[in-house]
HTML snippet that shows the backbone in 3Dmol.js (N, CA, C, O; Angstrom):
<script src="https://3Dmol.org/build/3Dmol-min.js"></script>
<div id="view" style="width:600px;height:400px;position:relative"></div>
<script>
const pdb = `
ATOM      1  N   UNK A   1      75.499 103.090 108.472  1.00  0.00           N
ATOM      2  CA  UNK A   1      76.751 102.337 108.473  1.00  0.00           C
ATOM      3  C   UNK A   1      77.844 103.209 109.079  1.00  0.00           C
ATOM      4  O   UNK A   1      77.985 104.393 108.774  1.00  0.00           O
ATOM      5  N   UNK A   2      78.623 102.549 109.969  1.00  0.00           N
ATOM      6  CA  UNK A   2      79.957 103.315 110.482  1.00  0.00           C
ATOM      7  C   UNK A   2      81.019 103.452 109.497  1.00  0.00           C
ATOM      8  O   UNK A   2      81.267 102.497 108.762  1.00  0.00           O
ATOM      9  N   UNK A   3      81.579 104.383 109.418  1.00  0.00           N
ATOM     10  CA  UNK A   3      82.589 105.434 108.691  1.00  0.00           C
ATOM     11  C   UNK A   3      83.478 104.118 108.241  1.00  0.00           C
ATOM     12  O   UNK A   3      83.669 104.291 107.038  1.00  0.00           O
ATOM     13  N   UNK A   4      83.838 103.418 108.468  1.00  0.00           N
ATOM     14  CA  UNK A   4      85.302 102.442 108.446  1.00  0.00           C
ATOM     15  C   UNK A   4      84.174 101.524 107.200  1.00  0.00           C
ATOM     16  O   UNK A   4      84.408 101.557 105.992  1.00  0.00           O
ATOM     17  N   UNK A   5      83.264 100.941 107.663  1.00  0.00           N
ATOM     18  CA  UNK A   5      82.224  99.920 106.620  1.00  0.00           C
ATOM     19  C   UNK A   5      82.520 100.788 105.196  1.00  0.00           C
ATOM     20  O   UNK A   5      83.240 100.466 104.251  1.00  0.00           O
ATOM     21  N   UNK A   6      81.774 101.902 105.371  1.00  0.00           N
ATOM     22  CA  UNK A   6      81.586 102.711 104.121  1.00  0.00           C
ATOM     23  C   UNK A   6      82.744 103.340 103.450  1.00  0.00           C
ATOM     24  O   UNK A   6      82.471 103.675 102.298  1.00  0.00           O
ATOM     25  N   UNK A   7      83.931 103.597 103.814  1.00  0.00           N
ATOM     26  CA  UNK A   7      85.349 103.322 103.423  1.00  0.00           C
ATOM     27  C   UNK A   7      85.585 102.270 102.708  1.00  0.00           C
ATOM     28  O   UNK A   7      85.885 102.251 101.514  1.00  0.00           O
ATOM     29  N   UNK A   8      85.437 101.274 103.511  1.00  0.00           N
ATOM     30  CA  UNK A   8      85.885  99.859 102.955  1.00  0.00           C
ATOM     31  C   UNK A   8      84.816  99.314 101.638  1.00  0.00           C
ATOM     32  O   UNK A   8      85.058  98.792 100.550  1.00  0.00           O
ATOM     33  N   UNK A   9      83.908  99.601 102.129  1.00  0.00           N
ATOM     34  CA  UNK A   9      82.412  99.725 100.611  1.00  0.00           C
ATOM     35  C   UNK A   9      82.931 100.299  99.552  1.00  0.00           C
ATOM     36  O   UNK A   9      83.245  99.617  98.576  1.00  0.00           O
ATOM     37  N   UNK A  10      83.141 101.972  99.589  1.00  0.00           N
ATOM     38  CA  UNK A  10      83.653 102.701  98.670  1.00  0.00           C
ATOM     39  C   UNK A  10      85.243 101.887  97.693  1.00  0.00           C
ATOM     40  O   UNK A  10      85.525 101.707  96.508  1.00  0.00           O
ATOM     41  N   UNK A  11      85.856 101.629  98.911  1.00  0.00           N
ATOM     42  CA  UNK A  11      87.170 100.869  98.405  1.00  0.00           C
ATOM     43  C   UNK A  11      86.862  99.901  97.269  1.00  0.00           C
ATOM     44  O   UNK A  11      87.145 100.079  96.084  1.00  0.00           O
ATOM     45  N   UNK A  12      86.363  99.057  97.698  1.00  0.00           N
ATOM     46  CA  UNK A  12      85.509  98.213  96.871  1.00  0.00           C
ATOM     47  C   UNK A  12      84.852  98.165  95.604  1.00  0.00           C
ATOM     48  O   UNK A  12      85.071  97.298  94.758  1.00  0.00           O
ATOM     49  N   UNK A  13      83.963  99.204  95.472  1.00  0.00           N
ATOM     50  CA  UNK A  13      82.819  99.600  94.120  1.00  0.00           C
ATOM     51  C   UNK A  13      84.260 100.650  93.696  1.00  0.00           C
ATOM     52  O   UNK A  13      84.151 101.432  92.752  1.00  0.00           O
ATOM     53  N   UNK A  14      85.105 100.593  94.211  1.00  0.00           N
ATOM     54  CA  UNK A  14      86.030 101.591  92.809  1.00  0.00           C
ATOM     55  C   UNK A  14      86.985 100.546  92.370  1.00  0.00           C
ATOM     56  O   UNK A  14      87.494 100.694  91.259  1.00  0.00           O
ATOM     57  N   UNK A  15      87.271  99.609  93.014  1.00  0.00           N
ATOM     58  CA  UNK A  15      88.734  99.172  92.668  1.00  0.00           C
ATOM     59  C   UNK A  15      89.724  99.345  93.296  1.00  0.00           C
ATOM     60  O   UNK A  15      89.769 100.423  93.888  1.00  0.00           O
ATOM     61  N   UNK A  16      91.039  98.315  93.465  1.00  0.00           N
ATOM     62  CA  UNK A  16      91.714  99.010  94.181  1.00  0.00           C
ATOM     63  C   UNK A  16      93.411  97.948  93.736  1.00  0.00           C
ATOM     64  O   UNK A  16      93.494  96.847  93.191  1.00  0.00           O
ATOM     65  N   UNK A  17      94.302  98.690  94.153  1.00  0.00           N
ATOM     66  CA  UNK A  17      95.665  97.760  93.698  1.00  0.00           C
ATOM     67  C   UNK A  17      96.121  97.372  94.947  1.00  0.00           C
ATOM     68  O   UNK A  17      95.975  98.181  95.863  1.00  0.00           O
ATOM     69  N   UNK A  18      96.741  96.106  95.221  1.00  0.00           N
ATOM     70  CA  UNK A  18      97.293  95.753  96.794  1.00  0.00           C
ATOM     71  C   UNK A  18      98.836  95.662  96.139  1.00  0.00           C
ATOM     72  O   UNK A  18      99.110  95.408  94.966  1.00  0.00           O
ATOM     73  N   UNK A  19      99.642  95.908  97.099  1.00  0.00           N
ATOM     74  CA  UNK A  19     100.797  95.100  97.079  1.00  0.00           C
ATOM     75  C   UNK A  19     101.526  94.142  97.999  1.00  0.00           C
ATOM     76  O   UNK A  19     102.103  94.524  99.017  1.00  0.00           O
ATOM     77  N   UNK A  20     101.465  92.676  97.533  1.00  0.00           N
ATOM     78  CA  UNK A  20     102.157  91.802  98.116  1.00  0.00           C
ATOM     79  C   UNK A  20     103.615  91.278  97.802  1.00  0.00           C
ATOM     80  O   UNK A  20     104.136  91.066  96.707  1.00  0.00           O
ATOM     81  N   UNK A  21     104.316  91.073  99.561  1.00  0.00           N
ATOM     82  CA  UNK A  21     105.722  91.208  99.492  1.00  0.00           C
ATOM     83  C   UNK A  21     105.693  89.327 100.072  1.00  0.00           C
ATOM     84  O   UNK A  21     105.098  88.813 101.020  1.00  0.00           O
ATOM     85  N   UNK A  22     106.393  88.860  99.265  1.00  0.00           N
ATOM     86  CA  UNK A  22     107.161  87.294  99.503  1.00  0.00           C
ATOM     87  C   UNK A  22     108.496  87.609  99.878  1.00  0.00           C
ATOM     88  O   UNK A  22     109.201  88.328  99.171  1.00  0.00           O
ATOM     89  N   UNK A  23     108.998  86.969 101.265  1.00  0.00           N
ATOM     90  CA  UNK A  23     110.664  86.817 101.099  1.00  0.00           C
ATOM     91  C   UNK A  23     110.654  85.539 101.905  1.00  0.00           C
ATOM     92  O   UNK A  23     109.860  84.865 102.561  1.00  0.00           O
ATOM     93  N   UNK A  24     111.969  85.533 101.525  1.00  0.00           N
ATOM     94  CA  UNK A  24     112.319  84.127 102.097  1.00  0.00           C
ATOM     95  C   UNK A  24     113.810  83.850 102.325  1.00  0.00           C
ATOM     96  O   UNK A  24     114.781  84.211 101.660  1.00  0.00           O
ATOM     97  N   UNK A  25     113.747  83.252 103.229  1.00  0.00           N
ATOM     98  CA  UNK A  25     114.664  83.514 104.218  1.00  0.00           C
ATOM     99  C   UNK A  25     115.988  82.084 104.560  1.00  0.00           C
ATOM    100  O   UNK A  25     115.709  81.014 105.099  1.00  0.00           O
ATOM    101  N   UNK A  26     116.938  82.368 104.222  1.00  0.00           N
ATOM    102  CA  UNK A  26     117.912  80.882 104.815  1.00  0.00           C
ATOM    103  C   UNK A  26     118.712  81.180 105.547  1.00  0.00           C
ATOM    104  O   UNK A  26     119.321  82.244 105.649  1.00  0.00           O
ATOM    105  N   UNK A  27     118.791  80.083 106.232  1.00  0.00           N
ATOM    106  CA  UNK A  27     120.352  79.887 107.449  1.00  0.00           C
ATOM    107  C   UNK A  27     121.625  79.800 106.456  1.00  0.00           C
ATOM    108  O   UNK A  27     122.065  78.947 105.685  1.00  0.00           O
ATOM    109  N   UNK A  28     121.963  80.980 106.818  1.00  0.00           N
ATOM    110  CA  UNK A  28     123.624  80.963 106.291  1.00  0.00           C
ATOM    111  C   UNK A  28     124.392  81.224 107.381  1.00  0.00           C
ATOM    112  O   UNK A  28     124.018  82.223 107.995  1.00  0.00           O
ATOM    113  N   UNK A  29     125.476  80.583 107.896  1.00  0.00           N
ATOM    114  CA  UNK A  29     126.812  80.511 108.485  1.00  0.00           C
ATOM    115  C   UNK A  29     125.964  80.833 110.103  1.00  0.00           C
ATOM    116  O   UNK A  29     126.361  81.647 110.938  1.00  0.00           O
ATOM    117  N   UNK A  30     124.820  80.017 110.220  1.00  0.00           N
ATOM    118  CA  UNK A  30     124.343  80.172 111.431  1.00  0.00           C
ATOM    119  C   UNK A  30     123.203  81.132 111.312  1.00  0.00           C
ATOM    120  O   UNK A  30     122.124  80.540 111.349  1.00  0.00           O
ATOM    121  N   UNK A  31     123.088  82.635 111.159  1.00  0.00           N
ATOM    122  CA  UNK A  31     121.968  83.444 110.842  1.00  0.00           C
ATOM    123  C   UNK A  31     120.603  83.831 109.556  1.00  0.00           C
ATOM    124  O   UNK A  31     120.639  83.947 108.331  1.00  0.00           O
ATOM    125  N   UNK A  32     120.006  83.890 110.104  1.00  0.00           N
ATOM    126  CA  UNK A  32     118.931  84.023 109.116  1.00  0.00           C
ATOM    127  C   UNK A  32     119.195  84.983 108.251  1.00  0.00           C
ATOM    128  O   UNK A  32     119.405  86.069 108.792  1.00  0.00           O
ATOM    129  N   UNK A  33     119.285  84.966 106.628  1.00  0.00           N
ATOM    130  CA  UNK A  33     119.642  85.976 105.586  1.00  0.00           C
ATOM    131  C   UNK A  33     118.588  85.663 104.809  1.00  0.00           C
ATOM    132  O   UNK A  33     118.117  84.531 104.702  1.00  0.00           O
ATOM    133  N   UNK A  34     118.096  86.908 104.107  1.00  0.00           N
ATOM    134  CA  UNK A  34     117.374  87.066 103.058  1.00  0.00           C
ATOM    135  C   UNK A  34     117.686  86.763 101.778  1.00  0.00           C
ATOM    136  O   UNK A  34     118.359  87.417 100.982  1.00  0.00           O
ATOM    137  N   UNK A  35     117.102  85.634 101.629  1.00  0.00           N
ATOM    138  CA  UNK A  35     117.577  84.797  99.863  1.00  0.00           C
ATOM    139  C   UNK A  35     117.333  85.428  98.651  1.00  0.00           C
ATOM    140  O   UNK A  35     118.042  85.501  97.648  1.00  0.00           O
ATOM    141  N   UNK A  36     115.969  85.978  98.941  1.00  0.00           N
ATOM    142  CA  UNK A  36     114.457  85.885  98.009  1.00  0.00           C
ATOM    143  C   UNK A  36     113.849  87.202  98.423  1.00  0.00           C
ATOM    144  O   UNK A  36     113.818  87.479  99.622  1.00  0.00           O
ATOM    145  N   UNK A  37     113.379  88.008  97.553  1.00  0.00           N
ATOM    146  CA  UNK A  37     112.220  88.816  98.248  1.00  0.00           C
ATOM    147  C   UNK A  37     111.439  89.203  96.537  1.00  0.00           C
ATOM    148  O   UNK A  37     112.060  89.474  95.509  1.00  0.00           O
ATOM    149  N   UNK A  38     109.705  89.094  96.737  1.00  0.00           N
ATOM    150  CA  UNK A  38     109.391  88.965  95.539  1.00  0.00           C
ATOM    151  C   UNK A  38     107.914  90.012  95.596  1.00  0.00           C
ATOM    152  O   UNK A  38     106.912  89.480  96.073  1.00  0.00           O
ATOM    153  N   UNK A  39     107.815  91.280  95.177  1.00  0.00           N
ATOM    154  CA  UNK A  39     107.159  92.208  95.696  1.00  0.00           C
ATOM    155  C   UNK A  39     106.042  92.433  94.418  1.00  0.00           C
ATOM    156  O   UNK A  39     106.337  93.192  93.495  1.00  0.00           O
ATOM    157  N   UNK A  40     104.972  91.840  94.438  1.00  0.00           N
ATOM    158  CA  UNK A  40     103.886  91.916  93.409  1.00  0.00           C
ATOM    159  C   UNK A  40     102.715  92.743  93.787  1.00  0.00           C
ATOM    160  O   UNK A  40     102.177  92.861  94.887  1.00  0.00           O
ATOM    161  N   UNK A  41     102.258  93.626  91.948  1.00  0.00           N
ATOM    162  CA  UNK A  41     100.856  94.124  92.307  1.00  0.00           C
ATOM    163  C   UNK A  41      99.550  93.506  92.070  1.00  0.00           C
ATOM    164  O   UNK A  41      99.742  92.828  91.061  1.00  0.00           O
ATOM    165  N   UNK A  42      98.204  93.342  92.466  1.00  0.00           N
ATOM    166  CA  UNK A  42      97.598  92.754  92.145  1.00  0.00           C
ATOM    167  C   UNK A  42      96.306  93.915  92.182  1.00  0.00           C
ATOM    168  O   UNK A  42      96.051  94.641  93.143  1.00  0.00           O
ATOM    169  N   UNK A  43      95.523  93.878  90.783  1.00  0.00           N
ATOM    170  CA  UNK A  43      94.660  94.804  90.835  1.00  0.00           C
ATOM    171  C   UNK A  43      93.534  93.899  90.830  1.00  0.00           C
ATOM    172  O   UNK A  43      93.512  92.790  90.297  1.00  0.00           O
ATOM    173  N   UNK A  44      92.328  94.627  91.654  1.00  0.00           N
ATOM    174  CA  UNK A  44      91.508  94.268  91.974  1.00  0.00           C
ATOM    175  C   UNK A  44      90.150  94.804  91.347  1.00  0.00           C
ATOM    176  O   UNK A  44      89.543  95.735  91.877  1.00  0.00           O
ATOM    177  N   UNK A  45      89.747  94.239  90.312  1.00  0.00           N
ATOM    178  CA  UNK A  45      88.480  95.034  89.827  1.00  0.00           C
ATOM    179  C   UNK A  45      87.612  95.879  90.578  1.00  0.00           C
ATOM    180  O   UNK A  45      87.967  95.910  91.757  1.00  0.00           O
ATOM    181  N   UNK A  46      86.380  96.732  90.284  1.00  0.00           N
ATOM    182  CA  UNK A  46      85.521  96.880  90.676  1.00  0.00           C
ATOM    183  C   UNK A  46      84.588  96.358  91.224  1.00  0.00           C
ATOM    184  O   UNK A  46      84.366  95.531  90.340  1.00  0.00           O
ATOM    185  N   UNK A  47      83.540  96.072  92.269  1.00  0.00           N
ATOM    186  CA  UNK A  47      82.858  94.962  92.426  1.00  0.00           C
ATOM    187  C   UNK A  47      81.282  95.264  92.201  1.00  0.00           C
ATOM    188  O   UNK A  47      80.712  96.096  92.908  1.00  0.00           O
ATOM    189  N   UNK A  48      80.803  94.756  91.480  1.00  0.00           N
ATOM    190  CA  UNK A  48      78.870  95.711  91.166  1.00  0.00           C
ATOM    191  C   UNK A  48      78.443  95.653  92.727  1.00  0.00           C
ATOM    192  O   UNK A  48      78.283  96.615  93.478  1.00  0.00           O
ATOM    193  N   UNK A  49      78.314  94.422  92.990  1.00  0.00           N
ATOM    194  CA  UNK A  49      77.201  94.452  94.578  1.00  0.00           C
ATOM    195  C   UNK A  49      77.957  95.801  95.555  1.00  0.00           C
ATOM    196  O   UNK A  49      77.209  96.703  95.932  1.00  0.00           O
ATOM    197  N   UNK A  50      79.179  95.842  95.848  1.00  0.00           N
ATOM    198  CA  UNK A  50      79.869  97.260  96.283  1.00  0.00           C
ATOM    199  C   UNK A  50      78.987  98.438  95.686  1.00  0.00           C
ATOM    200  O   UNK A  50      78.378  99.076  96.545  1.00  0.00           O
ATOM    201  N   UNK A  51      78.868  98.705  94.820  1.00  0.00           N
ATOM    202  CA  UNK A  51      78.465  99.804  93.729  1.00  0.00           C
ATOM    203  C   UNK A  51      77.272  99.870  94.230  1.00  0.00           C
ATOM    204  O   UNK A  51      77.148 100.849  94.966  1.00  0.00           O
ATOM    205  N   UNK A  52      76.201  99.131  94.119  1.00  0.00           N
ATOM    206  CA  UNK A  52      74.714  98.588  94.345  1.00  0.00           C
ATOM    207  C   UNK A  52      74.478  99.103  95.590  1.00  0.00           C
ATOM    208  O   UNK A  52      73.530  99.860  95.794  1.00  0.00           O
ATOM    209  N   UNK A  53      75.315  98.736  96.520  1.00  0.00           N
ATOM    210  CA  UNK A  53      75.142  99.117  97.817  1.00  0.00           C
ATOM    211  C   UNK A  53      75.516 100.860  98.164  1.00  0.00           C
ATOM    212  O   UNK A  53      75.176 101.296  99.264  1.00  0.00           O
ATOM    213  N   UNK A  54      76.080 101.601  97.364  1.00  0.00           N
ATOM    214  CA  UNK A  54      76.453 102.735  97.430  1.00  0.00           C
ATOM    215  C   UNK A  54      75.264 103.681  97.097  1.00  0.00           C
ATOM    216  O   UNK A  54      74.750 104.614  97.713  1.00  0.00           O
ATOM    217  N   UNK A  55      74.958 102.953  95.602  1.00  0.00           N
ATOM    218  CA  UNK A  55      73.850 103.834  94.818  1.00  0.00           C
ATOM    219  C   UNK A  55      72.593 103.690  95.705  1.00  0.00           C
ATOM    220  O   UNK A  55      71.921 104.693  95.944  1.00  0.00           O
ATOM    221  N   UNK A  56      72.297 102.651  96.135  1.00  0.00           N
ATOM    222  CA  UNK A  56      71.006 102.151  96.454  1.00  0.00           C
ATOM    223  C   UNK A  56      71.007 103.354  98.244  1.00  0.00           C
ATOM    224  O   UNK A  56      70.012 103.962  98.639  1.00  0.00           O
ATOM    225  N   UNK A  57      72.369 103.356  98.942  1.00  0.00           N
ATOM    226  CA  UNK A  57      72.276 104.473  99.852  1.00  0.00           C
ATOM    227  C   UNK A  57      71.739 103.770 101.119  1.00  0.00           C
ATOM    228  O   UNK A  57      72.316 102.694 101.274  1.00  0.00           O
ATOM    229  N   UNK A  58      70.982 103.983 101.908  1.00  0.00           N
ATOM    230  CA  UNK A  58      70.399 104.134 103.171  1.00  0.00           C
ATOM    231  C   UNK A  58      69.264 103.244 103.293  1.00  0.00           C
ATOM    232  O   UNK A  58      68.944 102.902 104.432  1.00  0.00           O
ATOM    233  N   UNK A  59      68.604 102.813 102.301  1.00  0.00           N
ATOM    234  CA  UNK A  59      67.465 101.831 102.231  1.00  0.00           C
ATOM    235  C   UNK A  59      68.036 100.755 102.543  1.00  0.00           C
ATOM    236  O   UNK A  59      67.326 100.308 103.444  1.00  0.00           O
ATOM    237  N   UNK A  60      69.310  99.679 102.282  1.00  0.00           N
ATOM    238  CA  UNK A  60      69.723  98.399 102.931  1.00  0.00           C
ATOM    239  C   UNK A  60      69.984  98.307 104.056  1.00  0.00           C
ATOM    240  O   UNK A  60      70.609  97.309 104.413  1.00  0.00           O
ATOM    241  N   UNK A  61      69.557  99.435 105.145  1.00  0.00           N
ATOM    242  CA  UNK A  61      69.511  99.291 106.400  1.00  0.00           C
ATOM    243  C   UNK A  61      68.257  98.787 106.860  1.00  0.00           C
ATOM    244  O   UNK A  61      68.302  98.467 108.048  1.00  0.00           O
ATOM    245  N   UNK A  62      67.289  98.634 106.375  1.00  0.00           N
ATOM    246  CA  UNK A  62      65.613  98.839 106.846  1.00  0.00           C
ATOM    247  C   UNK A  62      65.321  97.179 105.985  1.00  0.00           C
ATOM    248  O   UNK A  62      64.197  96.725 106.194  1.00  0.00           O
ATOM    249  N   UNK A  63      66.032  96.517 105.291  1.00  0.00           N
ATOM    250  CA  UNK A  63      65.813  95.136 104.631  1.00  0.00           C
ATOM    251  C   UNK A  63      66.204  93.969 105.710  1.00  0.00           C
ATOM    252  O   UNK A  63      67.199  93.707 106.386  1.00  0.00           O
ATOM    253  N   UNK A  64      65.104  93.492 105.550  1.00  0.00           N
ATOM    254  CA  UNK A  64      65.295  92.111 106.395  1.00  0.00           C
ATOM    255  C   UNK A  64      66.297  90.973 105.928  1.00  0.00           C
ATOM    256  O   UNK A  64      66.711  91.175 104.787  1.00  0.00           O
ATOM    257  N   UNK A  65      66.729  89.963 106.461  1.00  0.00           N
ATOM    258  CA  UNK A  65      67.936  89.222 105.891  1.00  0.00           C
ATOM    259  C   UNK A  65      67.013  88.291 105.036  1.00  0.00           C
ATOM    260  O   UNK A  65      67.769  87.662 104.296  1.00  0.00           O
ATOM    261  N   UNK A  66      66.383  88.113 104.925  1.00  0.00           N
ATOM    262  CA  UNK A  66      65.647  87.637 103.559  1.00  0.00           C
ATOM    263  C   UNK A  66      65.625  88.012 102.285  1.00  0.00           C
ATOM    264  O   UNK A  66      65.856  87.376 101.256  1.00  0.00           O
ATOM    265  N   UNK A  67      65.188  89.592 102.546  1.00  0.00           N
ATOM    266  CA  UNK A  67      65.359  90.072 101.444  1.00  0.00           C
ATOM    267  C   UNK A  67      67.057  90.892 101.071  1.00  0.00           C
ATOM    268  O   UNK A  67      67.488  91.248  99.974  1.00  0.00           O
ATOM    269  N   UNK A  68      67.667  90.982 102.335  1.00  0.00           N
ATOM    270  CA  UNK A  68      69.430  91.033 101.679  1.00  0.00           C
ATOM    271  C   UNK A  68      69.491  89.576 100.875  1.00  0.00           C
ATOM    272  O   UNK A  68      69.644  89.783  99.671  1.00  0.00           O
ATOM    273  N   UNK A  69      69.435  88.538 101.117  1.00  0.00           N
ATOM    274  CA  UNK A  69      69.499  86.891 100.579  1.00  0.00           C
ATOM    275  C   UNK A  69      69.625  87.423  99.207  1.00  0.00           C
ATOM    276  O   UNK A  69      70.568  87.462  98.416  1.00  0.00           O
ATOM    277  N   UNK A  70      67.631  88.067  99.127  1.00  0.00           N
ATOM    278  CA  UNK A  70      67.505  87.802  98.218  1.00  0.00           C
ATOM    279  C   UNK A  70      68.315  88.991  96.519  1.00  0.00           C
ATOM    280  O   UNK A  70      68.682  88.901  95.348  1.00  0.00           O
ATOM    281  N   UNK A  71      68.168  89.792  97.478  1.00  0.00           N
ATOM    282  CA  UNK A  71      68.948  91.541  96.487  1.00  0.00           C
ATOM    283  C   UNK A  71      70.340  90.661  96.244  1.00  0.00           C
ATOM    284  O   UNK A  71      70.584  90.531  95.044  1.00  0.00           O
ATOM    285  N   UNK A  72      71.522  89.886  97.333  1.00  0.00           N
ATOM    286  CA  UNK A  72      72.526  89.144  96.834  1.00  0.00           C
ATOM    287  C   UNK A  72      72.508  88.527  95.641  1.00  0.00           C
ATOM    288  O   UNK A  72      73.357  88.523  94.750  1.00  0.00           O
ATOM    289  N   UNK A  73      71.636  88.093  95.698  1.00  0.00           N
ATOM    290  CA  UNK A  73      71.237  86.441  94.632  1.00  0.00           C
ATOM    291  C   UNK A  73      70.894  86.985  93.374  1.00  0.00           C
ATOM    292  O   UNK A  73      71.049  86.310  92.356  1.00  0.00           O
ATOM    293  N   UNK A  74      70.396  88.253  93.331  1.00  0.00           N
ATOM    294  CA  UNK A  74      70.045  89.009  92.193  1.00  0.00           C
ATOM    295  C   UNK A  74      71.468  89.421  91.640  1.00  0.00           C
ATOM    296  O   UNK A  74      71.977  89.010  90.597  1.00  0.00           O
ATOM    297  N   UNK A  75      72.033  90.357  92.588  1.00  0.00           N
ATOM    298  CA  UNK A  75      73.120  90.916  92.060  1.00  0.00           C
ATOM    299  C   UNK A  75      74.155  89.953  91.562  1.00  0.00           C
ATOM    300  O   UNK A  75      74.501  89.977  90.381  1.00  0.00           O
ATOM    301  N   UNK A  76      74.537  89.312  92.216  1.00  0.00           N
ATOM    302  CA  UNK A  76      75.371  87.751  92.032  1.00  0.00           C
ATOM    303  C   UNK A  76      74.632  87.431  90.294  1.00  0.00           C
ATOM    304  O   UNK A  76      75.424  87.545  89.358  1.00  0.00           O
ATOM    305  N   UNK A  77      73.584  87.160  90.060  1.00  0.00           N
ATOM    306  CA  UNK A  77      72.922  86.900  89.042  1.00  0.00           C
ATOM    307  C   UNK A  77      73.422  87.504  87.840  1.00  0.00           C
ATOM    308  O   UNK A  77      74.031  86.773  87.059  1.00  0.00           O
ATOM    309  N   UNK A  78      73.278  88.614  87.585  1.00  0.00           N
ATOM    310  CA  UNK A  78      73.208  89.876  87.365  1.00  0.00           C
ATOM    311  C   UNK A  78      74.779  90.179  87.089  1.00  0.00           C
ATOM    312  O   UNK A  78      75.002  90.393  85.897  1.00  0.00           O
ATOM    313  N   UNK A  79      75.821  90.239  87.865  1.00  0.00           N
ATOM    314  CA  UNK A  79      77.100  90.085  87.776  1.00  0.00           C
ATOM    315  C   UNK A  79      77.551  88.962  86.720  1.00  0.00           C
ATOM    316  O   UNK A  79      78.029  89.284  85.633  1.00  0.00           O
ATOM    317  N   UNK A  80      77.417  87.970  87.005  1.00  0.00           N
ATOM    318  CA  UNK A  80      77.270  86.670  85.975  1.00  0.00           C
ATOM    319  C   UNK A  80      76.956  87.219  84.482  1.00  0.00           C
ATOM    320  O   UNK A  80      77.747  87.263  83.540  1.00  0.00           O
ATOM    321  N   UNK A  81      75.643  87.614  84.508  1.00  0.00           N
ATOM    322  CA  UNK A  81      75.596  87.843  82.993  1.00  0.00           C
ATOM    323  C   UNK A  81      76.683  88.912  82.262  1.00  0.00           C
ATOM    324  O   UNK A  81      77.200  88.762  81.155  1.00  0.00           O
ATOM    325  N   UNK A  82      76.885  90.075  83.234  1.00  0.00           N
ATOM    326  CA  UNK A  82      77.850  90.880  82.762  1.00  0.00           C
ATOM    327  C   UNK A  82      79.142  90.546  81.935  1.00  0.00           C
ATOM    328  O   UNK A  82      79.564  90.810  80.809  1.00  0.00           O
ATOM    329  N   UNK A  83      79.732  89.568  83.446  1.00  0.00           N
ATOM    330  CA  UNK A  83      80.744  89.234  83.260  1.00  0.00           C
ATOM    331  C   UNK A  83      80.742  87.984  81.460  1.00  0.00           C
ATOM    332  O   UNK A  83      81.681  87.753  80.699  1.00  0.00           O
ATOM    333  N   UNK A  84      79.700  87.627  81.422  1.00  0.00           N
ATOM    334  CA  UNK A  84      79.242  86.623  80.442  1.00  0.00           C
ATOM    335  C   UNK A  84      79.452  87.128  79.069  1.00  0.00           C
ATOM    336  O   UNK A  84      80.227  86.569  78.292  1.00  0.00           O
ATOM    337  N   UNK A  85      78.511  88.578  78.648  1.00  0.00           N
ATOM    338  CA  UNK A  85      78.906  89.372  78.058  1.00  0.00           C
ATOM    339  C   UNK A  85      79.954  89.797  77.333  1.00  0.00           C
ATOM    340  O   UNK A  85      80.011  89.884  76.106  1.00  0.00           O
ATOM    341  N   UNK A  86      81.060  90.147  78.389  1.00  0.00           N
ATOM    342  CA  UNK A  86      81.579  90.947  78.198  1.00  0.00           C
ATOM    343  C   UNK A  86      83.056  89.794  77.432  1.00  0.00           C
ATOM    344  O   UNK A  86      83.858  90.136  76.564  1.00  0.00           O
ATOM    345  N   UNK A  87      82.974  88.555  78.082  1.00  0.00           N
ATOM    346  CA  UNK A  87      83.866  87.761  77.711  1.00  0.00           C
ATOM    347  C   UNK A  87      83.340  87.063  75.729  1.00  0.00           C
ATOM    348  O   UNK A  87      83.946  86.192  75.104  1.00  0.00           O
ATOM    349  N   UNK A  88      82.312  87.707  75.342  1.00  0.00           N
ATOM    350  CA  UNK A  88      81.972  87.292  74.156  1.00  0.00           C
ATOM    351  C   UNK A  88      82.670  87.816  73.152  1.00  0.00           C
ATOM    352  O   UNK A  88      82.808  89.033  73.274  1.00  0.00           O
ATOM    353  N   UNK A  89      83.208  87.309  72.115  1.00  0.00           N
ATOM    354  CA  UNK A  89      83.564  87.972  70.737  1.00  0.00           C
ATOM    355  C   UNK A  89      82.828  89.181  70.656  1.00  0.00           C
ATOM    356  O   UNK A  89      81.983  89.497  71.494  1.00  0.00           O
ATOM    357  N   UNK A  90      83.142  89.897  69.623  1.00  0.00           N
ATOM    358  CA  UNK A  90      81.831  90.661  69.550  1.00  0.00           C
ATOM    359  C   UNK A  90      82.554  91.206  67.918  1.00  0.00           C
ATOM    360  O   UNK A  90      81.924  91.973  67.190  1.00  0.00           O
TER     361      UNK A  90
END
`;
const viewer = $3Dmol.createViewer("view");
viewer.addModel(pdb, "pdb");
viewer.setStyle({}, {cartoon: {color: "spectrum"}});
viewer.zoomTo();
viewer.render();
</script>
């Protein structure tokens, strides 16, 4: 995998915070002025299949798209129950 993929992979299986900026804008006395500006963080969990793909290393290069399908469908699976879990009383 090229350097930028595996960046963006890594980014991923850790988590990460974005910040998004809203403004908004009105015609006053002819020119455009800034009304509004609304600057939020949004954190972004961890993602397992990210993770999966880290640990697992160099072998998901040599898998046919069948069996990526199928390692998805697992992990996807697999994620589900976690997440299932974890939302239980306990």
């Amino acid at each position: 995998m090229n350097d930028e993929i595996m960046e963006a992979v890594k980014k991923r299986a850790q988590g990460y915070s974005s910040v998004e900026t809203v403004e908004e804008y009105a015609v006053v006395d002819g020119t455009l002025e800034l009304v509004k500006k609304r600057v939020t963080t949004k954190d972004v969990p961890p993602d397992m299949t990210a993770a999966k793909i880290l640990l697992d290393g160099e072998g998901m290069e040599t898998l046919t798209d069948e069996e990526l399908e199928a390692e998805k469908e697992r992990l996807i699976r697999e994620l589900m129950s976690t997440e299932g879990r974890a939302r239980e009383p306990q």
